[in-house]
C-alpha positions as CSV (number, residue, x, y, z in Angstrom):
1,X,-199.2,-35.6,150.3
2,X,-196.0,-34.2,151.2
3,X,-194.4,-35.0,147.9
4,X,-197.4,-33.0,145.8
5,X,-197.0,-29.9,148.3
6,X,-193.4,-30.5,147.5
7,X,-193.9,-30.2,143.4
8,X,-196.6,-28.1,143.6
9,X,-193.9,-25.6,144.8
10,X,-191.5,-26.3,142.8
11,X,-193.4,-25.4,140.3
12,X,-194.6,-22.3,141.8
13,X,-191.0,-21.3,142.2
14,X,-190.1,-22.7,138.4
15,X,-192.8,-20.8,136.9
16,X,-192.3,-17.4,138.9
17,X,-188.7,-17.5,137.4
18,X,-189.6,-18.1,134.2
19,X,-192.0,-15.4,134.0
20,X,-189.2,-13.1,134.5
21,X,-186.9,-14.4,132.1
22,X,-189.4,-13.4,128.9
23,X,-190.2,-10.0,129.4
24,X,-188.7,-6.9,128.0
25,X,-185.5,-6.1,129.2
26,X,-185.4,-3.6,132.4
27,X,-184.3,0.1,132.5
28,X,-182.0,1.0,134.7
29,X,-182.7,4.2,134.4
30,X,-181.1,6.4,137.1
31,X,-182.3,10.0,138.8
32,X,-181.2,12.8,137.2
33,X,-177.9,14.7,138.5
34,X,-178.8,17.4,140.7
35,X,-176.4,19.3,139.5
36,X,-176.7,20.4,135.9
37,X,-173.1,19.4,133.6
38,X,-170.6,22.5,133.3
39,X,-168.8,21.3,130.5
40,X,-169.5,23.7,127.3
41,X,-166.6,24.0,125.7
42,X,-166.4,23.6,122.3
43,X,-167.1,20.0,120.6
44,X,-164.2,17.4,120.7
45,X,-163.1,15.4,118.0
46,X,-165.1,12.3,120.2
47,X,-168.1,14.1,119.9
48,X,-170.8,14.0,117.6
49,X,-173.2,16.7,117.5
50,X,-175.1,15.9,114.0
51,X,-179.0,15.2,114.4
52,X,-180.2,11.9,112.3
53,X,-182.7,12.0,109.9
54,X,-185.9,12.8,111.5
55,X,-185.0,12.3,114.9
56,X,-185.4,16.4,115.9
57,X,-182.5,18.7,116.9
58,X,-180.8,18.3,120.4
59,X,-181.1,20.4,123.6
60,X,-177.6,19.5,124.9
61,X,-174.8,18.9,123.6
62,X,-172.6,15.6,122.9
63,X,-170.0,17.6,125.5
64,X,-173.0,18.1,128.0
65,X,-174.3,14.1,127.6
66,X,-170.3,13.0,128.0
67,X,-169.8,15.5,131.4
68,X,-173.8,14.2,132.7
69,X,-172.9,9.9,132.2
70,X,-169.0,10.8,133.8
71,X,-170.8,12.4,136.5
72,X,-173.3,9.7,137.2
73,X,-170.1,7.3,137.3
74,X,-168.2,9.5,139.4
75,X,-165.3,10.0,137.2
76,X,-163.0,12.2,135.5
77,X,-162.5,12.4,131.8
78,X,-158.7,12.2,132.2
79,X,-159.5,9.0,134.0
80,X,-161.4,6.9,131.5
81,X,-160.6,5.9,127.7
82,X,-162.1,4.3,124.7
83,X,-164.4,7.4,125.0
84,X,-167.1,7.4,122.8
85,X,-169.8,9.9,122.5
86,X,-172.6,9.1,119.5
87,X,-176.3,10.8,118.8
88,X,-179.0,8.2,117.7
89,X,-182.3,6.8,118.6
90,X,-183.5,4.8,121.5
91,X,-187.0,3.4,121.0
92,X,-187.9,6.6,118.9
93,X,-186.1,8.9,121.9
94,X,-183.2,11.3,120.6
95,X,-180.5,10.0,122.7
96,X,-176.5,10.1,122.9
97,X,-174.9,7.2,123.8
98,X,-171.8,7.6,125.6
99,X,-169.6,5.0,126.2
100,X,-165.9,4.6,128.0
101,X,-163.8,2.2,130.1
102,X,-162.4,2.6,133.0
103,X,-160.7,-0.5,135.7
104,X,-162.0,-3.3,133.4
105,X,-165.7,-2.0,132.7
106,X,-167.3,-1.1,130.1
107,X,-169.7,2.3,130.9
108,X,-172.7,2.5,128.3
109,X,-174.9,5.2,128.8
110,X,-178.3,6.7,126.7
111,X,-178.5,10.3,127.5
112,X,-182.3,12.0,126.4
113,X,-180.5,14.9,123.8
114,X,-183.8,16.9,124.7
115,X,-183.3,17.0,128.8
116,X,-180.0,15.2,129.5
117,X,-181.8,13.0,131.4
118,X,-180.1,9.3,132.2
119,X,-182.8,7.0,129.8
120,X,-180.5,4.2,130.9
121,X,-176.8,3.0,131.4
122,X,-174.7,-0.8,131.7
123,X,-171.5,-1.1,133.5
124,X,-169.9,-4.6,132.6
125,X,-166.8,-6.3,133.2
126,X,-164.6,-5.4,130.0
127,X,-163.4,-8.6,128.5
């Protein structure tokens, strides 16, 4: 009896792990800054401000998305490098992605070109 309970838990545990292995990948989308990014200056050569085809015009810019994800990471644009700033689409959402390193990560984030909300963003270890 005590080996069945044993299995029957051990499958229990086996399946419940499984189960979220195959789903869709998680969001880690984050709050919005509470304070809204000062940086308009005029575009920099790592921005890019063109709209793609059909994906509507942007709110913010490419200079606003860069100031909101080095905010959220709570660093400084003289800090980082590899900067990257880039307009496309995130599952049909108009989005910059903005990506840096900085201390041997790699910062990805998708910033909504509508609201400059964070849609999501990936700090790995830089290899």
């Amino acid at each position: 009896m005590k080996k069945l309970t044993m299995i029957a838990l051990m499958l229990g545990m086996s399946l419940m792990i499984l189960s979220g292995c195959g789903g869709s990948p998680s969001s880690n989308a984050a709050p919005t800054p509470t304070a809204a990014p000062t940086a308009t200056a005029a575009p920099s050569s790592t921005s890019t401000a063109t709209p793609t085809a059909g994906s509507g015009t942007a709110a913010i810019s490419g200079d606003q998305a860069k100031a909101t994800a080095l905010q959220h990471a709570g660093l400084a644009e003289s800090s980082v490098w590899g900067l990257k700033v880039e307009q496309g689409t995130e599952n049909g959402r108009n989005v910059y992605e903005v990506d840096f390193k900085y201390d041997g990560k790699d910062y990805d984030y998708d910033i909504d070109a509508m609201t400059g909300e964070i849609v999501k963003y990936d700090i790995d270890i830089d290899d």
